[in-house]
C-alpha positions as CSV (number, residue, x, y, z in Angstrom):
1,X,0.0,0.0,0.0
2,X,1.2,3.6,-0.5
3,X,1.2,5.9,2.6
4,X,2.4,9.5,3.1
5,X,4.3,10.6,6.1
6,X,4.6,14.4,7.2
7,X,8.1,15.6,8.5
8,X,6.4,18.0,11.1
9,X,9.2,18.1,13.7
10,X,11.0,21.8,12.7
11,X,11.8,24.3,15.2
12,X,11.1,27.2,12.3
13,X,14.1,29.1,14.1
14,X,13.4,31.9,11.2
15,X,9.7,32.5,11.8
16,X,10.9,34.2,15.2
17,X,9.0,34.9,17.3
18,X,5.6,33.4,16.0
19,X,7.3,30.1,15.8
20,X,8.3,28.6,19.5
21,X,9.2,25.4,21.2
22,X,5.3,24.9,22.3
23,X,4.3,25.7,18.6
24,X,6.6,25.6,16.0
25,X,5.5,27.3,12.3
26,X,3.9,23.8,11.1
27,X,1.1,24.2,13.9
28,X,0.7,28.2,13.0
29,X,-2.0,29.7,10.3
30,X,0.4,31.5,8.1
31,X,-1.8,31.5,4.7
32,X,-5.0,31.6,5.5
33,X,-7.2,30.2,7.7
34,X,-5.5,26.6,8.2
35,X,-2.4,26.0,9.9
36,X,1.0,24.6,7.7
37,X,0.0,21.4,9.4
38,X,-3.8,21.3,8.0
39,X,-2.8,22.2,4.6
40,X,-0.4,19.2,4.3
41,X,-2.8,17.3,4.9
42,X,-5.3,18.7,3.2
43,X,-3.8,18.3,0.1
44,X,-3.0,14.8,-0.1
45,X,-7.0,13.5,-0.3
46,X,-8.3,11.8,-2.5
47,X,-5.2,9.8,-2.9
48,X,-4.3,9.1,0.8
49,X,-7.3,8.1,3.3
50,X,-6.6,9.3,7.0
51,X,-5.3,5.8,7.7
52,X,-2.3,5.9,5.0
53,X,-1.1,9.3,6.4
54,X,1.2,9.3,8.9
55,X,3.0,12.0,11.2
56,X,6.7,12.1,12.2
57,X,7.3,15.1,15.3
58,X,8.6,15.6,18.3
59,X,7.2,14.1,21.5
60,X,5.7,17.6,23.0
61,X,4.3,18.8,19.5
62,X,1.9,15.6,18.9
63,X,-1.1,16.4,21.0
64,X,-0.6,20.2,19.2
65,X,-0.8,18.0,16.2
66,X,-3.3,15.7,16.8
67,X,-5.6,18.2,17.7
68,X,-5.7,20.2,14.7
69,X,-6.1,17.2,12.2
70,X,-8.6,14.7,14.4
71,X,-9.3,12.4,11.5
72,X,-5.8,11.1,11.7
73,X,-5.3,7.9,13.7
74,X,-3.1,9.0,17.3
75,X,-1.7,5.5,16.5
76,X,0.3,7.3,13.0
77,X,1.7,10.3,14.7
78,X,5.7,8.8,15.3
79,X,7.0,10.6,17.7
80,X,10.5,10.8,18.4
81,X,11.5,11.8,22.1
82,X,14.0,14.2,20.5
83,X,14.8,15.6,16.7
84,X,17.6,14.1,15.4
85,X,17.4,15.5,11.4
86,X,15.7,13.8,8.7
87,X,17.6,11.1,8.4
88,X,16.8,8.9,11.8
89,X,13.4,10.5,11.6
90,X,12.7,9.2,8.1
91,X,14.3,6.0,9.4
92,X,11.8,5.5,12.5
93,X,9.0,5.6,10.1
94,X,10.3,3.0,7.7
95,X,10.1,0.8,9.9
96,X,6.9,1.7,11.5
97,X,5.8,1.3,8.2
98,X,7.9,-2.0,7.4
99,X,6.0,-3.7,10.5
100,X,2.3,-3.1,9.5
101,X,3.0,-3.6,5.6
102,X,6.2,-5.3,4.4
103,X,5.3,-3.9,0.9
104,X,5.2,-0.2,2.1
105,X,5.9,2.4,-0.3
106,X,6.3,5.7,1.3
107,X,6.2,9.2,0.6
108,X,8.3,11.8,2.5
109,X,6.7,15.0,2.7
110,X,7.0,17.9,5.1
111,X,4.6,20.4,6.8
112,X,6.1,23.5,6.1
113,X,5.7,23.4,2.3
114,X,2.8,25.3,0.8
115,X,1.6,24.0,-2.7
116,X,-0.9,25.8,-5.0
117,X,-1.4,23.3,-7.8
118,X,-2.3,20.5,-5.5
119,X,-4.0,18.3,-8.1
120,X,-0.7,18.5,-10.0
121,X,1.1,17.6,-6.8
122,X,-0.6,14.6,-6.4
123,X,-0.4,13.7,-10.0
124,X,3.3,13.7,-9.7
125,X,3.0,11.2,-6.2
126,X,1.1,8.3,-8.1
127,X,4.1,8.7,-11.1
128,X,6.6,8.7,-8.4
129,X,5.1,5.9,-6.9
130,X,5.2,3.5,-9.7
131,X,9.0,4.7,-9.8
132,X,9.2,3.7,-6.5
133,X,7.8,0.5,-6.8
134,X,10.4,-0.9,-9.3
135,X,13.2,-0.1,-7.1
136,X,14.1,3.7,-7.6
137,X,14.5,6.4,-4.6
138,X,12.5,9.0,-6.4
139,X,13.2,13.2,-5.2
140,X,10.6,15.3,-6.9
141,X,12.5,18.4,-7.9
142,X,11.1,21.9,-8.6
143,X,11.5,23.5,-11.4
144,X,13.6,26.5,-10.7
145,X,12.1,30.2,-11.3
146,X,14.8,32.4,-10.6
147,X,19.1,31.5,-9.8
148,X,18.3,31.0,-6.0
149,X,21.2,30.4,-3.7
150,X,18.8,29.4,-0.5
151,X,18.0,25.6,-2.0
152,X,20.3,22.8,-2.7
153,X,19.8,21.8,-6.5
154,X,19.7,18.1,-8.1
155,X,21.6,17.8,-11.5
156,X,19.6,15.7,-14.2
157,X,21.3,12.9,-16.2
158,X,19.7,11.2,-18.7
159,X,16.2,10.4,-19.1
160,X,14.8,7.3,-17.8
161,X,11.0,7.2,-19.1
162,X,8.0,9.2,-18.9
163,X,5.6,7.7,-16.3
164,X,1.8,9.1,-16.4
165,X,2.8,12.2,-18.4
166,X,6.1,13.2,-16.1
167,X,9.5,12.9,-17.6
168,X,11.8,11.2,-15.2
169,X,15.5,11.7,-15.1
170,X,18.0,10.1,-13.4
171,X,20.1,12.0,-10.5
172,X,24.0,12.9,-11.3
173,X,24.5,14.7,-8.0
174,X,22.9,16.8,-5.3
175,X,24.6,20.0,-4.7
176,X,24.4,22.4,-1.8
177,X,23.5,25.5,-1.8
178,X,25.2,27.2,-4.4
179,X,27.0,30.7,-4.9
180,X,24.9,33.7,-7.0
181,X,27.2,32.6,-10.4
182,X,26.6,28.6,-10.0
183,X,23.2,29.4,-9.6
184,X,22.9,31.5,-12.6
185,X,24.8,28.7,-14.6
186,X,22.6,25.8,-13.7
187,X,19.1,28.0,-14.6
188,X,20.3,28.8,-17.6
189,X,21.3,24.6,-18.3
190,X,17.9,24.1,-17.9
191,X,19.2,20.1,-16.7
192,X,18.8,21.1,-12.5
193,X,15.8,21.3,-10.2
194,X,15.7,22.7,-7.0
195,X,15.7,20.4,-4.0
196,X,12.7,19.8,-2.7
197,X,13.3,17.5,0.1
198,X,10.2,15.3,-1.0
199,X,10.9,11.8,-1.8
200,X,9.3,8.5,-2.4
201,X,10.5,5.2,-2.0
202,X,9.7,1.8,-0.8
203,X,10.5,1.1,3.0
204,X,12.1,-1.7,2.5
205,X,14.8,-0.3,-0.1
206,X,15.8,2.5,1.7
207,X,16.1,0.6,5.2
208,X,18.8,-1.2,2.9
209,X,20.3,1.9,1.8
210,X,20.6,3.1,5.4
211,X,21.9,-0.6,6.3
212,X,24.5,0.2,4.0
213,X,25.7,4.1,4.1
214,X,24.8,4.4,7.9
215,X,25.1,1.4,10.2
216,X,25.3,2.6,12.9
217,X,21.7,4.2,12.7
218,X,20.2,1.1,10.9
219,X,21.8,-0.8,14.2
220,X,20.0,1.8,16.3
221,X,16.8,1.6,14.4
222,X,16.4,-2.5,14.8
223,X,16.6,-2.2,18.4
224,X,13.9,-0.1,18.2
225,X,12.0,-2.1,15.7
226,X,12.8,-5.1,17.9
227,X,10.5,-3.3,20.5
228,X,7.5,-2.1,18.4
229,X,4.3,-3.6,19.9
230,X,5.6,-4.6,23.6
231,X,5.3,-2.1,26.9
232,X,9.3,-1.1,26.3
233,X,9.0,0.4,23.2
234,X,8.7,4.0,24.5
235,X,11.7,3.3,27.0
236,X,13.8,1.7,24.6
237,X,13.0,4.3,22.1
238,X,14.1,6.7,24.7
239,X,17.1,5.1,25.4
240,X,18.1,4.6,21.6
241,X,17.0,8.4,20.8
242,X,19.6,9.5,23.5
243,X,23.0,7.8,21.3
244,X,21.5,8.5,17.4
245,X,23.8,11.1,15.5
246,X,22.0,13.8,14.0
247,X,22.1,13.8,10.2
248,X,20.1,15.2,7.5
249,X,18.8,12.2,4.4
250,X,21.1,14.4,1.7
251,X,24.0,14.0,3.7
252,X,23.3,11.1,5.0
253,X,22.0,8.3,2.3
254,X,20.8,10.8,-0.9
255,X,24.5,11.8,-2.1
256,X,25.4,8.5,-2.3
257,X,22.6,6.5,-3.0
258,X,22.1,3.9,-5.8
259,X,19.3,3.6,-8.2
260,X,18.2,7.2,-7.7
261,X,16.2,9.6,-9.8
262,X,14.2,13.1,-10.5
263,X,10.8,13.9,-11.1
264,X,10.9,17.8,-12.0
265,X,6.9,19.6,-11.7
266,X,5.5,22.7,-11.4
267,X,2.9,22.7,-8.7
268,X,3.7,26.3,-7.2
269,X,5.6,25.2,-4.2
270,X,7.3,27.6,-1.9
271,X,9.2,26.6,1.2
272,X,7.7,28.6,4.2
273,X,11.4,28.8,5.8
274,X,11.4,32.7,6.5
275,X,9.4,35.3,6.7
276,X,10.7,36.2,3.4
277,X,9.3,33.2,1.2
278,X,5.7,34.2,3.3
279,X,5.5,37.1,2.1
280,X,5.5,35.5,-1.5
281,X,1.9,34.0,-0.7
282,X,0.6,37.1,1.4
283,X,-0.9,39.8,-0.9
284,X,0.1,43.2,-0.8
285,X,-0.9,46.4,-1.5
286,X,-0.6,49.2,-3.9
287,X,2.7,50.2,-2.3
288,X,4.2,46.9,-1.7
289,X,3.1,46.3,2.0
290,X,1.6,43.1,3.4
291,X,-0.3,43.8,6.5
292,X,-1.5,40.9,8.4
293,X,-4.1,41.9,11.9
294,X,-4.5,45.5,12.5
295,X,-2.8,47.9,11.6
296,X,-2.7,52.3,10.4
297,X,0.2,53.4,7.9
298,X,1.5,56.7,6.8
299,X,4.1,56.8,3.9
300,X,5.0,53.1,4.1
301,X,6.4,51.3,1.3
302,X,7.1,47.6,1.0
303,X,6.9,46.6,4.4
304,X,5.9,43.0,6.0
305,X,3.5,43.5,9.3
306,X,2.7,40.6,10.9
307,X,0.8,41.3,14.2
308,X,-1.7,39.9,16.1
309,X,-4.4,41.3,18.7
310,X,-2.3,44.8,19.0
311,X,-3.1,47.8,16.4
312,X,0.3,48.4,14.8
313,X,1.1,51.7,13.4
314,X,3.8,52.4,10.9
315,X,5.1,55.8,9.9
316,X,8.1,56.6,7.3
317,X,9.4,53.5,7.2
318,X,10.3,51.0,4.3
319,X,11.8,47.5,3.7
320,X,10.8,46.5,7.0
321,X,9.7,43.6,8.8
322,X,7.8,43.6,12.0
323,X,6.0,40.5,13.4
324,X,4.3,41.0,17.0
325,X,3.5,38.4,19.4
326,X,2.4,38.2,23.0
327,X,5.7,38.3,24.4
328,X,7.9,39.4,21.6
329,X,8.6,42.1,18.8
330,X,10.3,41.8,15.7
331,X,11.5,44.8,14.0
332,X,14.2,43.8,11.2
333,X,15.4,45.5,7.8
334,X,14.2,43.0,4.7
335,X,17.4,42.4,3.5
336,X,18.7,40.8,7.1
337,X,15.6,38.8,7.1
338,X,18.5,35.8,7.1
339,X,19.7,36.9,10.7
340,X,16.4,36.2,12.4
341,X,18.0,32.6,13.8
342,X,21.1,34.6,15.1
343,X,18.5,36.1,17.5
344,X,17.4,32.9,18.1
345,X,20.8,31.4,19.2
346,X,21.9,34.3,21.2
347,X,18.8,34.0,23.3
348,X,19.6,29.8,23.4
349,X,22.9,31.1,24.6
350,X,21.6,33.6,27.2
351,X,19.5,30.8,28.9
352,X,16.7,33.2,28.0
353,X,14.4,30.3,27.3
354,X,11.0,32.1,28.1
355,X,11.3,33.9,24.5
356,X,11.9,30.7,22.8
C-alpha cells in the first residue's frame, strides 16, 4: 500500500517569534485560515485516506498535532523523544511502516511546504510511486524560477522514461547551496531542479540503503524495531534516541545513493522557511506592503507586518519587517531577514528560554 508521512518536527528558528518550542510554524496559520499542518494534509485527499497518512514530530508537538487534524489515527503520529534531522526520523517511520505492511511504499513530505497546484502535486506522487515501486528512490524536484542560492539543487542525467505524463531523469548529483554565479549557470542549463526534500521510496529499499551508508543508525533503528508492539518500546525508544547522530537524508544516504532519480513539476511550491518566502503568498498592496491583523500606515512602502491582537502603526518606514506576538517584537530591515535565527541562538545562549 502507498502511505504518506509528514516531516512536522522543525523548530522554524526563522519564523521568530511566532514560531516557539510549544508551537513551532507547522502548527501556525500562516496562509489563510489553516495552519501549515492542516494544509499538508489537506492536500493529499483523494489519494491518501486518513489511515495511510502518517505523522513524524517531536514528543511535545503531537497532542498540538493531533488536535488540529482529528481524522488522523493518534496511532500514526511517530514521535521521536528528541529531533535528530531527517535522516533517523525518516528512518523511524520505515520501519513503523515495514511492520504493518512489508510492501510499504512511502512518501516523504513535510509540513512547512505550501503547494498551489495540489491536483498536479498529487499527480506527480502516483508517477513517483510507480518509480518507487520498481526499485528507484525517487526526489521530486522543482522547477527552478529564478538563480536561487537558498535551496540545494539536483543535476539531471539522462532520461529514464516518462511515467503518467512526467519525464523522469535520473540523478547525477545533489549540490548544496550554491553561490549567485553557479546558480545562474545551472538555470540557464535548464538540466537542475531545486531540491525539494520530498521523496518517495519503498520502505524496504531504503532501510537497505541506510543498512548500507549508515550502520550505525540502521543498528539503532532495529533495536527499536525489535520493541515495536511490547510495553518497552517508548523506554527503549528513549534510550536509543539519547546515542543517534544527527544527520540530515542528503548528507546522510541521498548523495550516495544507488538507483536514484528526478521527477521535476511545477505545482507552485514555496518553502515557508522565512518570513521572506511568506510574504511570497501574502498579498500586498498598492505600495508593496503586506499587513497581516491591525494595523494604520502613513508613507509606508514595501513593508511585512505581521501582528496579532495589538493595532500596529507604521510611519516613514520601508523595507521592514515587523512581526508582533504576545511576548515578543520583531523589527528587522528586509534584507537581514537571514539573521532572524542569530536572535534565536543568542537567546539559546543567554539561557533566555522564556522567549523561545
Amino acid at each position: 500500500m502507498y502511505y504518506a508521512v509528514i516531516m512536522a518536527g522543525g523548530s522554524g528558528t526563522r519564523l521568530w517569534p511566532l514560531s516557539r518550542r510549544s508551537r513551532s510554524k507547522q502548527s501556525l496559520k500562516l496562509v489563510g485560515d489553516r495552519t501549515m499542518f492542516q494544509h499538508a494534509v489537506d492536500r493529499l485527499a483523494p489519494l491518501f485516506q486518513p489511515e495511510q497518512i502518517f505523522v513524524v514530530t517531536r514528543e511535545d508537538q503531537g497532542a498540538l498535532l493531533s488536535a488540529q487534524v482529528p481524522e488522523l489515527p493518534a496511532a500514526n503520529f511517530i514521535k521521536e523523544p528528541v529531533g535528530r534531522g531527517t535522516a533517523p526520523a525518516i528512518g523511524l517511520a520505515a520501519i513503523h511502516l515495514k511492520r504493518i505492511d512489508p510492501d510499504a511504499t512511502m512518501a516523504v513530505l513535510t509540513a512547512d511546504h505550501y503547494i498551489t497546484d495540489t491536483e498536479q502535486f498529487r499527480k506527480a506522487l502516483k508517477a513517483a510511486a510507480l518509480m518507487a515501486q520498481d526499485g528507484h528512490l525517487v526526489t521530486l524536484g522543482i522547477k527552478p524560477a529564478y538563480p536561487s542560492t537558498g535551496f540545494g539543487y539536483i543535476q539531471q542525467g539522462p532520461g529514464i522514461r516518462k511515467t503518467n505524463t512526467f519525464q523522469v531523469f535520473r540523478v547525477e548529483r545533489f549540490i548544496e547551496k550554491p553561490g549567485v554565479e553557479a546558480a545562474r549557470q545551472m538555470l540557464a542549463s535548464g538540466n537542475y531542479s531545486w531540491n525539494s526534500g520530498m521523496f518517495v521510496w519503498r520502505a524496504e529499499r531504503i532501510l537497505m540503503e541506510f543498512q548500507r551508508q549508515m550502520p550505525e543508525l540502521y543498528g539503532q533503528l532495529m533495536q527499536v524495531e525489535a520493541a515495536l508492539g511490547k510495553p518497552e518500546t517508548q523506554t527503549v525508544l528513549a534510550q536509543v534516541w539519547k546515542k543517534v547522530t544527527e544527520q540530515t537524508i542528503d548528507y546522510g544516504v541521498m548523495e550516495h545513493a544507488e538507483n536514484v532519480v528526478v521527477i521535476p513539476v511545477d505545482i507552485g511550491w514555496t518553502d515557508v522557511g522565512n518570513w521572506a518566502s511568506l510574504a511570497e503568498l501574502l498579498p500586498t498592496d498598492q505600495d508593496g506592503n503586506i499587513f497581516v491583523g491591525p494595523y494604520k500606515e502613513i508613507d509606508t512602502h514595501n513593508t511585512l507586518v505581521f501582528g496579532g491582537k495589538r493595532l500596529i502603526a507604521t510611519i516613514g518606514i520601508q523595507d521592514v519587517v515587523i512581526v508582533d506576538s504576545e511576548d515578543a517584537l520583531l523589527v528587522c530591515a528586509k534584507n537581514r531577514e537571514q539573521e532572524v535565527r542569530d536572535i534565536v541562538e543568542k537567546l539559546k545562549a543567554n539561557g533566555d528560554s522564556q522567549w523561545l
